[in-house]
C-alpha positions as CSV (number, residue, x, y, z in Angstrom):
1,X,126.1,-122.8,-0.4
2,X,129.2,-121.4,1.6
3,X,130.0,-118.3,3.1
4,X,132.0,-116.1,1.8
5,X,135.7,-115.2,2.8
6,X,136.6,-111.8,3.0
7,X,140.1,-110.5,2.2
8,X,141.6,-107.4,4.1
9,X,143.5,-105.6,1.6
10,X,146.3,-103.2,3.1
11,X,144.2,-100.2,1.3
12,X,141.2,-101.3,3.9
13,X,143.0,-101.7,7.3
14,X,142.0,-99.4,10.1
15,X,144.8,-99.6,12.7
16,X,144.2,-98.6,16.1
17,X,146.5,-97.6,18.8
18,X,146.4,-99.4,22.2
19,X,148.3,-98.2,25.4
20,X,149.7,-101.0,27.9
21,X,151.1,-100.4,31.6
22,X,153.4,-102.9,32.0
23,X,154.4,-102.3,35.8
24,X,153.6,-105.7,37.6
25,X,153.3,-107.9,34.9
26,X,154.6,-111.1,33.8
27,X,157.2,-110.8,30.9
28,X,155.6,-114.1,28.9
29,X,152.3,-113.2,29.4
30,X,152.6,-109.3,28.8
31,X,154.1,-110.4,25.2
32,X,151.7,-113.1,23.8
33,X,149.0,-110.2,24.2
34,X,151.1,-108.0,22.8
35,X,151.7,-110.4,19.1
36,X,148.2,-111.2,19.3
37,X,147.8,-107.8,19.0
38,X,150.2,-106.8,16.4
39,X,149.4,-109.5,14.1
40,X,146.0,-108.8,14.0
41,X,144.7,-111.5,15.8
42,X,142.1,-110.0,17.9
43,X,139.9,-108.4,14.7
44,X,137.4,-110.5,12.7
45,X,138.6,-109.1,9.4
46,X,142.5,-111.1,10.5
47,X,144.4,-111.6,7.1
48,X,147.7,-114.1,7.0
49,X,149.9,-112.3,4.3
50,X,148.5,-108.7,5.8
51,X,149.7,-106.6,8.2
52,X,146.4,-105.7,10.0
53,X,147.6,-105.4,13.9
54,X,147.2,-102.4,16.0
55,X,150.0,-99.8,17.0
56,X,150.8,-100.8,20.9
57,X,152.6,-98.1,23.0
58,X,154.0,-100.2,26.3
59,X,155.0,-97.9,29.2
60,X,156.7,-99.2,32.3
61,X,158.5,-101.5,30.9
62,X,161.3,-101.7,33.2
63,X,158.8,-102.6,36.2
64,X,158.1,-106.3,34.6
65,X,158.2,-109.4,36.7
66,X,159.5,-112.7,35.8
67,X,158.1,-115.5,37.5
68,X,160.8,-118.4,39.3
69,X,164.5,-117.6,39.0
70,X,164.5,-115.9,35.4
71,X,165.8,-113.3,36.5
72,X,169.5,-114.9,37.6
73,X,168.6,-117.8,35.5
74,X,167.5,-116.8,32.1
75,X,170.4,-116.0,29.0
76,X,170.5,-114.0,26.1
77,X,172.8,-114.6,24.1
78,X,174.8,-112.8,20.8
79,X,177.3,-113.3,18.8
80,X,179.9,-110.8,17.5
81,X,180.9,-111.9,14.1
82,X,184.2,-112.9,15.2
83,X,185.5,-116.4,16.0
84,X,184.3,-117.6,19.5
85,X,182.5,-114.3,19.8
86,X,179.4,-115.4,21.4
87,X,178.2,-113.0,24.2
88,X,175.7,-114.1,27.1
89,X,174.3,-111.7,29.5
90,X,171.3,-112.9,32.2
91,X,168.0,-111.0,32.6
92,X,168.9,-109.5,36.1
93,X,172.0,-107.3,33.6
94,X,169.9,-106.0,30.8
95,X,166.9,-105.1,33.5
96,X,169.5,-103.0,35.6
97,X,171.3,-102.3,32.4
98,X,170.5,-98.5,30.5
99,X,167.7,-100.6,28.3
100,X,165.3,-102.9,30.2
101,X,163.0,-102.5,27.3
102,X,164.7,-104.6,25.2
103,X,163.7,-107.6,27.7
104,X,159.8,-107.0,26.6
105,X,161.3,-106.2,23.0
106,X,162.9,-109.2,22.2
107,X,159.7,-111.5,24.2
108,X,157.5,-110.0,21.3
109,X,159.9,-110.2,18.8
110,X,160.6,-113.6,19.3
111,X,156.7,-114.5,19.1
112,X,156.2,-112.9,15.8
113,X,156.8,-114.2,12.7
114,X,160.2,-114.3,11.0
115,X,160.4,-112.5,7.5
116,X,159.5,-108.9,6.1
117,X,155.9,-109.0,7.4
118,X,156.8,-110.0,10.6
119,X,159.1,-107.1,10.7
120,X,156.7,-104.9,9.4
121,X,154.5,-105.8,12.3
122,X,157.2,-105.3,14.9
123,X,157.6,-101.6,13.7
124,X,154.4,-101.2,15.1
125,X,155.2,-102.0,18.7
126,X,156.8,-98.8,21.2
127,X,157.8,-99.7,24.4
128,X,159.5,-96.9,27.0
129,X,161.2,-97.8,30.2
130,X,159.4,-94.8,32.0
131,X,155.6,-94.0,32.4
132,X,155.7,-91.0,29.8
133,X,155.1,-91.4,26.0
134,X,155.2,-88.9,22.7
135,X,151.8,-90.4,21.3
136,X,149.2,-88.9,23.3
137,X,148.1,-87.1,20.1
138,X,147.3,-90.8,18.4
139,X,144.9,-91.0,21.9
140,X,145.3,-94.7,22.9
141,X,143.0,-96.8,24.1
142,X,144.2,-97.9,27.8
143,X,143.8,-101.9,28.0
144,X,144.3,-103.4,31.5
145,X,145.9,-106.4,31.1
146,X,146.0,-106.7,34.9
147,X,142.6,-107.6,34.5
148,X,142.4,-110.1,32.0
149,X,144.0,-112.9,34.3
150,X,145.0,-113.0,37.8
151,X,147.9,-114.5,36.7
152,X,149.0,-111.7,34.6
153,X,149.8,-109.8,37.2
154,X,152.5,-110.5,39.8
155,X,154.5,-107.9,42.7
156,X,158.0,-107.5,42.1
């Protein structure tokens, strides 16, 4: 009468690896892909409670764009511990900073979901400032995001 559901069980997941070039793109954009990706959204056997996502390698990441005046404009912020001790630095600092990774980090972190799963699927992500990686042996699959959207891609 109905079809039937299936249920990925973490026994059955295949995980694949995906490799990214992030010079030229668009911080928001880059990192929606990105969660779709490591949740698992993008395979028809998706599970809720399972973590089925790829393993995404991200290289370049300290040639990403953002759009408007981001880069003066946008905050992130911390806190110490301490009394008062909240910190705020803009996205033009941390991208001329020692880690402009963390800029595309924290984008994908923030669009994943909060709780052990989501951090299991977060320990799948790599992303390098530079164009050279350690996991050519997993041999990536090279998707062009570029050419998903002309609005993906943006010049610096």
């Amino acid at each position: 009468m109905f079809g039937n559901t299936t249920v990925t069980k973490p026994a059955e997941v295949e995980k694949q690896w995906v490799l990214i070039d992030a010079s030229n793109l668009v911080v928001g954009r880059l990192a929606t892909l990105i969660a779709l990706r490591l949740r698992g959204k993008t395979k028809a056997s998706f599970t809720p409670h399972v973590d089925d996502g790829d393993n995404v390698i991200v290289v370049n990441a300290d040639k990403v764009v953002l759009t408007g005046r981001k880069l003066n404009q946008k905050m992130y912020y911390h806190h110490t511990g301490f009394i008062g001790g909240i910190k705020e630095r803009s996205a033009r600092s941390i991208m001329e900073g020692r880690f402009p990774e963390r800029i595309v980090e924290k984008a994908v972190q923030r669009m994943l979901p909060r709780g052990p799963l989501g951090s299991q699927q977060f320990s799948n992500l790599r992303v390098y400032k530079g164009a050279d990686h350690p996991h050519a042996a997993q041999n990536p699959k090279i998707l062009d995001i570029g050419a998903l959207n002309a609005k993906n891609k943006r010049s610096a």
